[in-house]
N, C-alpha and C positions, 0 to 999 in steps of 0.2 A: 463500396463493399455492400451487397445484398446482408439482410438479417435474418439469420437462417431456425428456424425452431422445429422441434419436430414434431411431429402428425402421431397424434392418439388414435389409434383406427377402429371400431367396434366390431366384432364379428357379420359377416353381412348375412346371417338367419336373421330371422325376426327375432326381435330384442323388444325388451320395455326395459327404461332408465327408470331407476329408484329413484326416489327424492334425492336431491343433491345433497341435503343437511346430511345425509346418512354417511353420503362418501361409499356406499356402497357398488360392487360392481355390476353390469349389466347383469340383466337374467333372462335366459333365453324362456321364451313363451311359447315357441316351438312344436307341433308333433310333426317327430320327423318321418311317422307316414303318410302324416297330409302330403308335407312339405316333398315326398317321390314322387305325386303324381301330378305335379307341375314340373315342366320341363324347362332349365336356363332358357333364355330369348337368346337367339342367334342377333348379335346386333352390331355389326361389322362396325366400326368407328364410333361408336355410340357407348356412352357409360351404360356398363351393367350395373341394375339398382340390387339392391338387398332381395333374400328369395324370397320374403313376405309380399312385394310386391311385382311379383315376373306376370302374376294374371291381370293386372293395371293393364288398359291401352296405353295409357300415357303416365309420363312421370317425371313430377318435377322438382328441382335442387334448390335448397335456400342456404343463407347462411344464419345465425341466430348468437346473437353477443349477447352474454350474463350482463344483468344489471347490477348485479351482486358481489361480481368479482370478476377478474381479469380473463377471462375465456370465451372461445366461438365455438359454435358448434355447426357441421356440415348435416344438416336435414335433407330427404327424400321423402317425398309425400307424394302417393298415389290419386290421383286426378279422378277415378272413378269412386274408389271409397272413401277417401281422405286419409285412412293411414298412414301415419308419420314414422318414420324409422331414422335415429340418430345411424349415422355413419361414419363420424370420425369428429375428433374434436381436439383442436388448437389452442394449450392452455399458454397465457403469458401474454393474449393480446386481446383485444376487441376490432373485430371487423363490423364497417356499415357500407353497405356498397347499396348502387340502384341496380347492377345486372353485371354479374361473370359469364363464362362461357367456359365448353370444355371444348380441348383442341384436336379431341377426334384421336388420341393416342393414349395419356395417360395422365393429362395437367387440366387443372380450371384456373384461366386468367382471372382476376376479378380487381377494379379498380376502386379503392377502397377509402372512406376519409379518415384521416387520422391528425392528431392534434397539430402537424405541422401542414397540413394540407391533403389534398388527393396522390395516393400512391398505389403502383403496381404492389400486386404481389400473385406469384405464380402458388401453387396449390398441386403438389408432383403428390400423384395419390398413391403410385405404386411404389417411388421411395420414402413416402411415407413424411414429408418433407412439406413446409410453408416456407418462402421465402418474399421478403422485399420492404420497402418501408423506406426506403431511398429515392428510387425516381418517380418524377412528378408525373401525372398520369396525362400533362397537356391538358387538360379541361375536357378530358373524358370522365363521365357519370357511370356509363356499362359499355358495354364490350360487347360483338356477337362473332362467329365464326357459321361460314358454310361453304360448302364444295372448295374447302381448302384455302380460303381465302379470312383475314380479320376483318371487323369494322370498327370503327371506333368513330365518337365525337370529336371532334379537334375545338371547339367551341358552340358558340350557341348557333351558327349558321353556315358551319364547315364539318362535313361528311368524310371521313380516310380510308382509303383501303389498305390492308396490308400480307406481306408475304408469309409472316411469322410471329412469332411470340417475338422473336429477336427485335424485329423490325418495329413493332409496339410495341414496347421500351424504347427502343432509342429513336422511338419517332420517325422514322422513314418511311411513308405510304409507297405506296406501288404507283397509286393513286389520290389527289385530291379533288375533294367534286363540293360544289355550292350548292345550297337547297334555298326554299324560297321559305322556309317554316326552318322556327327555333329545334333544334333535336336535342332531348337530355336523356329519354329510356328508349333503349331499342334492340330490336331482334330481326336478324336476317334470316329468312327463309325460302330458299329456293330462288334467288337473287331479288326478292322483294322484301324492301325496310317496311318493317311495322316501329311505329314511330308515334310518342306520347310527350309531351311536357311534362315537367317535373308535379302541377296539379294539372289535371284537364277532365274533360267529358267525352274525349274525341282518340281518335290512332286514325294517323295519316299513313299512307298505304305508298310505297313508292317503288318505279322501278332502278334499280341498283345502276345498272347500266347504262342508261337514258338518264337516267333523274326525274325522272315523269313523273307528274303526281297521280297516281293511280285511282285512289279514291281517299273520301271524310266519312270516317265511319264513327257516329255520334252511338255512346255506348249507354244502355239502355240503365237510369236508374243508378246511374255511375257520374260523380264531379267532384273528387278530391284527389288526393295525394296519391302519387306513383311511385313505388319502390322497387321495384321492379315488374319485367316483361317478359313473355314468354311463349312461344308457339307450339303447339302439340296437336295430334288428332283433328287436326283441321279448327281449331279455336284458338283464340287467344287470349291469357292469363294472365290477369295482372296482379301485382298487390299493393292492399291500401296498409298502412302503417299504422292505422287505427286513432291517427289524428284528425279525420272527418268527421262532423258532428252527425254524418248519416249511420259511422259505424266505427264507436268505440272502442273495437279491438281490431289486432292486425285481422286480416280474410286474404284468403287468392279467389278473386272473381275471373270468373271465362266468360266470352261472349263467344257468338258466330259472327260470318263474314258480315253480316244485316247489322250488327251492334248490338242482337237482342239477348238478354244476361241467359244464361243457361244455365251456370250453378254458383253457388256461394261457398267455400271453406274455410270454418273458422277454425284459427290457431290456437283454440283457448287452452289447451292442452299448454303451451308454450309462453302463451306472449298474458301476463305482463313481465312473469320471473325473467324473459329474455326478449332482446329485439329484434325478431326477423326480418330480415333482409335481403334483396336479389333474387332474380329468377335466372334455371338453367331449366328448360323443357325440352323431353323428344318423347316421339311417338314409339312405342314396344312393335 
């Protein structure tokens, strides 16, 4: 039996959250004649973000567990300013995950640990709905989805493809495939793994369908901790968890294809009162 709780949703204007001691409710920051002359993003299978963020190129999902008390929150932060926008929040649990994904309809899988181990749990945004905390996640860290297809880790040196949400859960690939490098954080895009170790300096480039190692792309000024991964706008996004001695808070760093850093995002807004976690990125 799945464990089912329900989904806190926050309006998706732009918001700023009051201090939590207050318990008070969001407040919109809003003018809603700015807010006319930006038009929704037409974005066929893609999560639509918050309207704060529709003039973002890109935009990416975290999740952020209270250190304080038993609660996740679902964050959207835009990649061009850094603006952060709470979007819904999961009270009765703490989520830590290295990378979810959304499935291109209206759920973000995300492989999560929790005191009895690594567990699924699906994230249905439009029924408003968290479920899972039952099945084991096989020795998946993150999850990716593209052109309709899952990916997941099965271990430290086995790659899965799958048909469905269904089918990761109950483990059934479409496909199993070997690599010659450990895989812990990864993101598929456009049938090529962007693929990082749990700490490293590097994202191994591959083709999904070959297995090919495509390229070592050594990231610039970058050698700690990976908590998640992420592609957007032609870069790729990672974040440190702010247990590197180069950078004592959480950040989401982006580099280009070269590995050379392009910008830094810090979460101080967030982290330390909470611990972010996982990457979901697309391009607007």
């Amino acid at each position: 039996m799945w464990i089912a709780l329900l989904l806190a949703c926050t309006p998706s204007v732009p918001s700023v959250v009051t201090p939590e001691e207050t318990g008070a409710p969001l407040q919109s920051t809003a003018d809603t004649a700015d807010q006319a002359e930006v038009l929704p993003p037409d974005l066929p299978g893609l999560l639509v973000p918050p309207a704060s963020l529709w003039s973002e190129s890109a935009v990416c999902w975290f999740l952020s567990a209270s250190n304080n008390t038993r609660r996740t929150k679902l964050y959207a932060i835009g990649m061009d300013t850094g603006t952060i926008e709470e979007t819904a929040r999961f009270p009765g649990i703490n989520l830590y995950t290295a990378g979810m994904t959304y499935d291109g309809e209206s759920k973000l899988l995300v492989p999560a640990e929790t005191p009895t181990g690594k567990m699924w749990f699906v994230i249905d945004l439009a029924a408003g709905t968290i479920e899972g905390g039952i099945v084991p996640t096989q020795m998946a860290n993150s999850v990716s989805y593209d052109n309709g297809k899952f990916y997941a880790e099965a271990g430290t040196w086995e790659f899965n493809e799958y048909s469905d949400i269904d089918s990761v859960l109950a483990n059934t690939p479409s496909r199993r495939l070997t690599w010659v490098s450990g895989i812990s954080r990864l993101t598929v895009e456009d049938g090529i793994l962007f693929n990082a170790w749990h700490s490293t300096g590097e994202v191994l480039k591959y083709d999904v369908e070959t297995s090919e190692l495509l390229d070592t792309i050594p990231l610039q000024g970058f050698n700690t901790w990976v908590w998640g991964i992420g592609r957007a706008n032609g870069l790729t996004h990672l974040m440190d968890d702010g247990r590197g001695s180069s950078a004592p808070i959480v950040r989401i760093v982006s580099f280009d294809d070269s590995g050379n850093k392009v910008q830094t995002l810090l979460l101080e807004e967030i982290w330390p009162r909470e611990q972010p976690s996982g990457l979901y990125c697309q391009t607007l």
